[in-house]
N, C-alpha and C positions, 0 to 999 in steps of 0.2 A: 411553427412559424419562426420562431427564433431560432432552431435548428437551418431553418432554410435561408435564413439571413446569416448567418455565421458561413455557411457554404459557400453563399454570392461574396462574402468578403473574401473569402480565401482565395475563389475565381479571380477577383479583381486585383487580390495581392501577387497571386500566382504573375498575372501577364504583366504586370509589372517586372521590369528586369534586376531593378535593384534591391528588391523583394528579398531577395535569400541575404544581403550583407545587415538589413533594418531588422533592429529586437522591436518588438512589442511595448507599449507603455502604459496599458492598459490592463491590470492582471483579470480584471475580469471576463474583458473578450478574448484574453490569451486563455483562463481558463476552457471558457467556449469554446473553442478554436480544439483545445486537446482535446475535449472530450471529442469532439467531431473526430478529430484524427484516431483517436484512440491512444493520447499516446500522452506521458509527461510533462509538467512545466519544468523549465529551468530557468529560476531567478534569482537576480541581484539587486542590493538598494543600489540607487541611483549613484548614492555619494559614492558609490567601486569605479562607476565609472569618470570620476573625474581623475582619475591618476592610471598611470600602467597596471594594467595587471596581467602578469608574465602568468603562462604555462605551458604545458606541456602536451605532445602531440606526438603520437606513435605512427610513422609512416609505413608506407608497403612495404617496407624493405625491414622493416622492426626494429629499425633506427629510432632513437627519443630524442625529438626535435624543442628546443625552445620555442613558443609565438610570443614576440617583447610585450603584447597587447591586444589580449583577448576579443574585443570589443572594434577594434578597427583592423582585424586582420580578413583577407579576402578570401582564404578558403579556410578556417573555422569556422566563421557561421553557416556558409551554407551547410558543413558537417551539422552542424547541430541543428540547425532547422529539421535535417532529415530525419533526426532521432525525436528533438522534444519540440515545441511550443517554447520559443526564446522571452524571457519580457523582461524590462528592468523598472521598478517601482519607486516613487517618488519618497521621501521620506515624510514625507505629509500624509500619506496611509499609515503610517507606523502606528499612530493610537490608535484607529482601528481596529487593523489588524492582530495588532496585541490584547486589546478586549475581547477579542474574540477567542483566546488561548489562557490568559489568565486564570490562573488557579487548576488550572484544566492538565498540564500538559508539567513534566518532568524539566529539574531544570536544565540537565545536558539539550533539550529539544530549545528551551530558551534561550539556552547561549548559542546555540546554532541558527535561531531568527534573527538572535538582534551583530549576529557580525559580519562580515564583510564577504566570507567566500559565497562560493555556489550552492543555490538551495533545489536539490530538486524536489517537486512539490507532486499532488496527484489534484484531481481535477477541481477538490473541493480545497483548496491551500495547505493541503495539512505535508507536513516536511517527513521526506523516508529519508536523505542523507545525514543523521544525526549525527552521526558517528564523529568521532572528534578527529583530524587525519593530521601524521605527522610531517610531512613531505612539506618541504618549502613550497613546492610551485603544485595546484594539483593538476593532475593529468588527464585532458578531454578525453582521452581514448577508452580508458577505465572506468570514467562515469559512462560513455555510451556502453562499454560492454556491461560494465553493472545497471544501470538503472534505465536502459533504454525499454520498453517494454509495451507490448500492446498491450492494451486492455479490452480488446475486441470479446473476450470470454464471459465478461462481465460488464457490457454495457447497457442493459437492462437494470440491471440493480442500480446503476453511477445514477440514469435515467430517474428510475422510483425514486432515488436518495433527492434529485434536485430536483424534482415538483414537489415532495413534501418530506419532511423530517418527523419521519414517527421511531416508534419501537421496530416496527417489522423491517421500514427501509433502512434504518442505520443496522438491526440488526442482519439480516443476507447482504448486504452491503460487507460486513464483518467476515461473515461466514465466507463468501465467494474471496476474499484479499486472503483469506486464512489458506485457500485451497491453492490458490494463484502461488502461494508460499512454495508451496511442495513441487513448483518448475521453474524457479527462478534459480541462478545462481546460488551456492548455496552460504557464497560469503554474504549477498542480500536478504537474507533467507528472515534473519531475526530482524532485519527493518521492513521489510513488508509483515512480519506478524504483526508488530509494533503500532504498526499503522490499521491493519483489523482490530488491534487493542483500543483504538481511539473511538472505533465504531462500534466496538462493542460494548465499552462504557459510556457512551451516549447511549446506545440503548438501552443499557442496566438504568440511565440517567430519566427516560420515559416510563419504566414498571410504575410508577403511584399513579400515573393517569391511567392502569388498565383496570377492569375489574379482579375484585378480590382474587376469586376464583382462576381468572387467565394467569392471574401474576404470578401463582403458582408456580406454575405450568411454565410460564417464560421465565420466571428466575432458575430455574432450575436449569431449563434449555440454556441459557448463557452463563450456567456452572459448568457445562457438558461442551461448552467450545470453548471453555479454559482451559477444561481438562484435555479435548484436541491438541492444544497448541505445545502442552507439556508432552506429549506422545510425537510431535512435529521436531520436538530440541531432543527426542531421543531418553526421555524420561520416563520411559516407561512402567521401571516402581513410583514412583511417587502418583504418576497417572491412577493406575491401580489401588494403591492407598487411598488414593480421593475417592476413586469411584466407591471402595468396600463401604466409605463412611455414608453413602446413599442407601438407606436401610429396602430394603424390598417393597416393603410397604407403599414408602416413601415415592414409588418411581410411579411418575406422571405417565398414562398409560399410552400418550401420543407422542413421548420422548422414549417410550420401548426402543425404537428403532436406532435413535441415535447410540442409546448405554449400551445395546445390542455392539454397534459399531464400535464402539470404544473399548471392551470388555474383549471383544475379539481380536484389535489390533495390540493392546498390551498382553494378552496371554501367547500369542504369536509373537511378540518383542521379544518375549520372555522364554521363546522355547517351549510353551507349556499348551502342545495343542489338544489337548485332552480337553481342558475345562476350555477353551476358547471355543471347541466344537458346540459347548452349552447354549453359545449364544448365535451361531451361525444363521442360523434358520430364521431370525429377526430382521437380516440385513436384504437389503435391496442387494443387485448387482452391480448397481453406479458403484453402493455405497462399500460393495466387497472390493472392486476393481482399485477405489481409494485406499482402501485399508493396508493391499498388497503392497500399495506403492507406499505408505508411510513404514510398512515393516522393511520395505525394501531400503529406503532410508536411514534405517535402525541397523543397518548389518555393518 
């Protein structure tokens, strides 16, 4: 239902003609609104827009255009509409929205909430633009080729994530931003893991509410997609290293599959396809067809 109310608004904002130059004010129906589209938030506190904010705009011609003012220029926004979910927030959400990150989140991700420039965000508020940037004006062009991105691959998980917040939806939440890693850009590469990092420590954050027994089992399975993410940066000893410290014994026999994958993608890193053959025969075909593309990454 509320799926289907976010559509009708979209319809209603669509036929409106002034529709593509209006941001959003609302981050929660802006959230809304993206997951529908499938596509990013990009937000500002309010107080940005009471003064100019100059940037920069790459034309067809590959010319780098000043806009005096982001916020009242006639063909920037509809550019960004078409990329993200535009919305600028009041600062009377600030204590909110900062309870909700407290103690939680790094402080480079804090200083990037509490200042002035462009925040791009994913459906659930959580910020992938950390990155500190040194350029005086930044550059619309460059956020849309970095961080425009569907998330049409994983909109069952986004789905599971916002009807309920357990261990399994934050973590394949985790797992599917972790995979999304390995076709984005690869200068975006470490802020979309970043961003599975957040959901996969909220997962590790529900293990005391599972039973004894599962906890096992799932703590160890979100050892084994940490250990992914260092096989993703191209670490493939240290990956290895971690995995050897998993004694045989030790290996949850329904997580076989994933160490399977993991053992095979670092011994392949590594050049060493003898002992990776060890573990072949454990892997799905999805999970072989990944493995190539993270070795393929590794070269």
């Amino acid at each position: 239902m509320k799926k289907l109310y976010i559509q009708s608004l979209l319809i209603l904002f669509t036929v409106n003609a002034s529709f593509a130059q209006q941001w959003m004010t609302d981050l929660k129906i802006a959230q809304s609104l993206a997951q529908v589209q499938n596509k990013m938030v990009l937000m500002v506190w309010e107080e940005t827009t009471q003064y100019e904010y100059p940037v920069l705009v790459n034309d067809d011609s590959g010319r780098t255009i000043l806009i005096t003012n982001l916020f009242d220029d006639q063909n920037v926004s509809p550019l960004i509409w078409k990329h993200f979910v535009p919305v600028i927030v009041n600062e009377n959400k600030y204590a909110d929205l900062y309870e909700e990150i407290r103690g939680k989140r790094k402080q480079t991700y804090i200083d990037k909430f509490n200042d002035d420039s462009i925040k791009i965000m994913d459906v659930n508020g959580n910020i992938i633009n950390v990155n500190y940037y040194t350029e005086e004006f930044q550059n619309i062009s460059r956020i849309i080729e970095s961080y425009s991105i569907n998330t049409r691959i994983i909109e069952n998980e986004i789905e599971g994530y916002k009807k309920e917040k357990t261990f399994y939806t934050s973590y394949y939440l985790a797992a599917k931003y972790l995979d999304m890693a390995l076709y984005v850009n690869k200068n975006v590469r470490p802020n979309i893991m970043a961003l599975s990092d957040i959901y996969l420590n909220e997962a590790i954050s529900f293990l005391e509410g599972q039973k004894p027994a599962d906890r096992v089992i799932l703590k160890q399975r979100c050892d084994l997609l940490k250990i992914q993410q260092a096989l993703i940066l191209k670490r493939s000893r240290k990956a290895l290293r971690q995995l050897k410290k998993i004694k045989a014994e030790a290996i949850e026999k329904s997580n076989l599959p994933f160490i399977s994958f993991l053992y095979f993608t670092a011994y392949i890193s590594l050049n060493e396809p003898e002992n990776a053959e060890l573990w072949k025969s454990n892997i799905s075909s999805v999970n072989l067809k990944k493995a190539w593309f993270i070795i393929n990454l590794n070269k």
